[in-house]
C-alpha positions as CSV (number, residue, x, y, z in Angstrom):
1,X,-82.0,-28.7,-192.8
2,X,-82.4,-30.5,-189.3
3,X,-83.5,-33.5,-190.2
4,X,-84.8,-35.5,-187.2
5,X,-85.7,-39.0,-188.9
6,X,-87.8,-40.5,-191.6
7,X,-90.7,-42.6,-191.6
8,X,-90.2,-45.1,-194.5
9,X,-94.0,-45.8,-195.4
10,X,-97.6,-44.3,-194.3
11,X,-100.5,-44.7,-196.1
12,X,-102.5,-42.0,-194.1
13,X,-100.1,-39.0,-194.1
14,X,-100.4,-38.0,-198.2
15,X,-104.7,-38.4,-199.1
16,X,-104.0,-41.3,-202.0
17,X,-100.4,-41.6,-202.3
18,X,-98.3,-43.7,-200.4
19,X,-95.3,-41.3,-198.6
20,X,-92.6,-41.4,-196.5
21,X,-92.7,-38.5,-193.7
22,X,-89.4,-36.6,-193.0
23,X,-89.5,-35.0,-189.4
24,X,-87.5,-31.8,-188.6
25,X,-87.0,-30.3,-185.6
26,X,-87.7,-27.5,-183.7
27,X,-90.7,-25.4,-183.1
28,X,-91.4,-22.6,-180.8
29,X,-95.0,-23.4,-179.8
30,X,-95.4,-25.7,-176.3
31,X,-98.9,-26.9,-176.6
32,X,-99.0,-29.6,-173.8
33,X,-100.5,-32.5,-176.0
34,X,-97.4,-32.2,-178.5
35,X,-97.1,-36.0,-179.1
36,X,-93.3,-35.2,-180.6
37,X,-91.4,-33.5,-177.7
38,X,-87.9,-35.0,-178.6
39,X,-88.9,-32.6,-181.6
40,X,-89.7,-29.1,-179.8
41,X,-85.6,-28.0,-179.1
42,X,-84.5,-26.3,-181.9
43,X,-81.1,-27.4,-181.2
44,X,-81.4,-31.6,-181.3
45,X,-80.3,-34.0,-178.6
46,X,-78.9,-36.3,-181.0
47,X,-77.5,-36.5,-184.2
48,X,-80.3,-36.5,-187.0
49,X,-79.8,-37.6,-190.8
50,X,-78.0,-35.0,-193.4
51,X,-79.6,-34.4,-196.5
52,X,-78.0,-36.7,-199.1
53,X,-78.7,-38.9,-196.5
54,X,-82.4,-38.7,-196.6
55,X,-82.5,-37.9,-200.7
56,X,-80.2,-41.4,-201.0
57,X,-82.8,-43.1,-198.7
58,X,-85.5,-41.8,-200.9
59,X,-84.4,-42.8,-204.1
60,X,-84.4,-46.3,-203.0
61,X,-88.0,-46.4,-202.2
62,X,-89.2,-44.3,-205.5
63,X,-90.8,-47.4,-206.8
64,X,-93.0,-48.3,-203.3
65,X,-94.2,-44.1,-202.6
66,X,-95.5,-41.3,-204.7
67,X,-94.8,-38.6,-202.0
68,X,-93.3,-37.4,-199.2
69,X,-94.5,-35.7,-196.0
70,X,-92.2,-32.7,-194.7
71,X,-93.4,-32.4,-191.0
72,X,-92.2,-31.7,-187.2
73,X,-91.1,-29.9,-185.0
74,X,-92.3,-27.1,-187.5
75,X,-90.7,-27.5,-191.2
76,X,-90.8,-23.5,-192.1
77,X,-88.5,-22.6,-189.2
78,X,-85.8,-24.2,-191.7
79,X,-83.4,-22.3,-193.8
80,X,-82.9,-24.8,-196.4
81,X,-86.5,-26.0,-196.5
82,X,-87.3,-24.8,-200.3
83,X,-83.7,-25.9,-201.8
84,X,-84.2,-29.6,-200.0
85,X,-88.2,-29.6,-201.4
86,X,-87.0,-28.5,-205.1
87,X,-84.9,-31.6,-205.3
88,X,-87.7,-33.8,-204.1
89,X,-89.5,-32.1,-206.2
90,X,-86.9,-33.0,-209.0
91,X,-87.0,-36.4,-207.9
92,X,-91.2,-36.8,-208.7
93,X,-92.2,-37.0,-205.5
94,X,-95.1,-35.0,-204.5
95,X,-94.4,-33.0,-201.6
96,X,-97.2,-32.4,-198.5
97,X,-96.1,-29.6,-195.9
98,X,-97.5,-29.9,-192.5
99,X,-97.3,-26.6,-190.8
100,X,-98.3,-24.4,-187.9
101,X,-98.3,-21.3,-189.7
102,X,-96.0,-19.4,-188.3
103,X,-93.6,-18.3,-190.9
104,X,-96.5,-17.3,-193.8
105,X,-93.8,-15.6,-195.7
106,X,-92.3,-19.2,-196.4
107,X,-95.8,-20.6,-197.1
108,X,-96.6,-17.7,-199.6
109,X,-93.4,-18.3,-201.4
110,X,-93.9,-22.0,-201.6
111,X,-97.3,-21.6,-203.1
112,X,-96.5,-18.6,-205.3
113,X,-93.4,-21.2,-207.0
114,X,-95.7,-24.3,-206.6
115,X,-92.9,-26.1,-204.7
116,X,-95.5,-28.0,-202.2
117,X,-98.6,-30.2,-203.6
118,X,-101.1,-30.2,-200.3
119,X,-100.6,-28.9,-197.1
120,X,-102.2,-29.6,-194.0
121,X,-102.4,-26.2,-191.1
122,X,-103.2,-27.0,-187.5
123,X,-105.8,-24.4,-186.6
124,X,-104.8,-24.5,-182.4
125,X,-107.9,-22.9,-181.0
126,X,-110.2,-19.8,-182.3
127,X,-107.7,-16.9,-182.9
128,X,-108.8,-15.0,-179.1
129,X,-108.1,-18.4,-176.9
130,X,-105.1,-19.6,-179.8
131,X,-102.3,-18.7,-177.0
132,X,-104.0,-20.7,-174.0
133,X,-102.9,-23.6,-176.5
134,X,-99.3,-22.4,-178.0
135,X,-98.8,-21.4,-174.2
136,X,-96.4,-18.6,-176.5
137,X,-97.7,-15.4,-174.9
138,X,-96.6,-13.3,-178.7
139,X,-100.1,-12.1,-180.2
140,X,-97.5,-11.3,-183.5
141,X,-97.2,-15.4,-183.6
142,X,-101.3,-15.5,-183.4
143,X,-101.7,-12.8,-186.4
144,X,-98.8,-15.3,-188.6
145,X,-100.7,-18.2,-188.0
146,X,-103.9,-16.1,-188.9
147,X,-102.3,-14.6,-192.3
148,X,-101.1,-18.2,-192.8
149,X,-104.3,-19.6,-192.8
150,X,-106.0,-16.7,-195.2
151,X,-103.2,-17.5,-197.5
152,X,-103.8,-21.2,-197.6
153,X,-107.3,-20.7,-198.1
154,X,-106.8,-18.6,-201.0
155,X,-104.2,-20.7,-202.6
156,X,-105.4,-23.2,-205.6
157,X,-103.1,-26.0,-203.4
158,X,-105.4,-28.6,-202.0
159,X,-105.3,-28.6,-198.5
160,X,-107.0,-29.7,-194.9
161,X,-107.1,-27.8,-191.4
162,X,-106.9,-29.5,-188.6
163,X,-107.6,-29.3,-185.0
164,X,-106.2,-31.4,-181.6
165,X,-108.1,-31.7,-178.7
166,X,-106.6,-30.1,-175.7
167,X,-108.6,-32.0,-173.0
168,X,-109.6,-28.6,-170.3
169,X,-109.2,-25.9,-172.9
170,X,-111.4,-26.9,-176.0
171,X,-115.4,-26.6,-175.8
172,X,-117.8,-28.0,-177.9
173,X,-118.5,-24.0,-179.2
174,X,-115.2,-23.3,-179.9
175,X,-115.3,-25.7,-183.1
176,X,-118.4,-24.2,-184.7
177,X,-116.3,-20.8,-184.3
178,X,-113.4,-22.5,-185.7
179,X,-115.1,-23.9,-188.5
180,X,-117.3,-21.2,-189.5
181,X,-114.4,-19.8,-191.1
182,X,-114.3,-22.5,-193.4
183,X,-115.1,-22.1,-197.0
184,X,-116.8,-24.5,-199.8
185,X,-114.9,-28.4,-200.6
186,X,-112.3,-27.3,-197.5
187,X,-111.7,-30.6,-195.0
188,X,-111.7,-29.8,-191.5
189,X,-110.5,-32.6,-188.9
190,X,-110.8,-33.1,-185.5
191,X,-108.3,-35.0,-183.8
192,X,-108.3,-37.3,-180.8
193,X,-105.5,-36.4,-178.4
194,X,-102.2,-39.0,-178.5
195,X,-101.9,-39.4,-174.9
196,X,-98.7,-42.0,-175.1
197,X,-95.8,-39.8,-175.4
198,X,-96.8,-35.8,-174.6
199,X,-94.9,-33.1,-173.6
200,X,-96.9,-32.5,-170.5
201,X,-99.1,-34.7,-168.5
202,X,-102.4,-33.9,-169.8
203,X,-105.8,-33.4,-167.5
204,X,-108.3,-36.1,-167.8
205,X,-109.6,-37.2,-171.4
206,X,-112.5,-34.9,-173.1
207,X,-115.6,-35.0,-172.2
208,X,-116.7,-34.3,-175.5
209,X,-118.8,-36.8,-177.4
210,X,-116.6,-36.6,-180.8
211,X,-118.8,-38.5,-183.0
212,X,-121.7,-36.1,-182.1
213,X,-120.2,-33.5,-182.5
214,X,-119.0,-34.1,-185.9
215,X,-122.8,-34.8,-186.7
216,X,-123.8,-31.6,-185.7
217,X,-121.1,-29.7,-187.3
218,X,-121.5,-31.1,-190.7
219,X,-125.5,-29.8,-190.2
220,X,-124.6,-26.7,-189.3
221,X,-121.5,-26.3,-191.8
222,X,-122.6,-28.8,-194.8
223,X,-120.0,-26.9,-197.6
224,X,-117.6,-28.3,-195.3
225,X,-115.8,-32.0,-195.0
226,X,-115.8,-32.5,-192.2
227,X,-114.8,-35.5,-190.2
228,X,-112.7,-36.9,-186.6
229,X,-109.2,-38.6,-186.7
């Protein structure tokens, strides 16, 4: 595992439990708004924490969180993901994976040996505009994140999609088509873009009116939660 840093406490990242978030590093999507750059090389510019080094950290803060967060860069992309997840695991924290979806043979294998507890899957666009966002022109990377997705919603593992604004790209229309796809009790967000730290200048802020837009999707889509971060 490339472990790029923890995050001792958050009491937003694990819905009811208090968790510590573990980042790992690399991924192989740019999306411009990335608000973790330092995290997109899958080769690190400095030295992160081992293993032992994190599980040791850990065990000293069993008492204060239920759970920990495994997030990026992109977890999947590492080799000793499910071995470092079984000991947590071991340990009685719950485990939340945050994921892109682009390795849904790792998800599926996960799920199938209910190793994670929730995940969370950025959905980056609607599947025919997803590589104006991912900037990765591999429609084989789109179809991953697709199968991902159908695998998630087909799992009994409670879980939430998600969506970041890309200011210029994303229309209003493009979230009905995203959520439409969404099935009964699944929570859909919509997420403000982090503008402090991104891995490209951005264009100007949307234009969108958020909270409308959220009113109007829970009309038209009322089976789903559905809410803005």
């Amino acid at each position: 595992m490339q472990i790029a840093g923890v995050q001792p406490l958050s009491l937003l990242d694990y819905p009811g439990k208090p968790c510590s978030i573990v980042f790992t590093q690399g991924c192989v999507f740019r999306c411009a708004y990335c608000h973790n750059p330092d995290l997109i090389p899958l080769a690190p510019a400095t030295v992160g924490k081992t293993s032992d080094e994190v599980f040791s950290f850990l065990s000293k803060r069993a008492s204060f969180v239920d759970a920990v967060c495994i997030t990026g860069g992109e977890p999947t992309l590492q080799t000793g993901l499910e071995p470092f997840i079984e000991k947590l695991k071991d340990m009685g924290f719950s485990v939340k994976l945050d994921t892109n979806g682009i390795r849904p043979d790792i998800v599926a294998r996960l799920v199938k040996n209910k190793k994670v507890d929730y995940i969370a899957m950025d959905l980056k666009h609607r599947w025919e505009e997803y590589a104006s966002v991912i900037r990765v022109a591999n429609p084989a990377l789109v179809d991953r994140c697709k199968e991902t997705f159908f695998l998630i919603q087909s799992s009994d593992v409670p879980h939430e999609f998600r969506t970041t604004i890309m200011p210029g790209v994303h229309t209003r229309e493009d979230f009905f088509c995203i959520a439409e796809q969404l099935l009964l009790g699944e929570q859909y967000y919509i997420q403000k873009t982090a503008t402090k730290k991104t891995l490209e200048p951005l264009p100007e802020p949307t234009t969108l009116d958020l909270h409308q837009l959220v009113l109007d999707l829970r009309a038209t889509f009322p089976h789903v939660s559905i809410a803005c971060r």
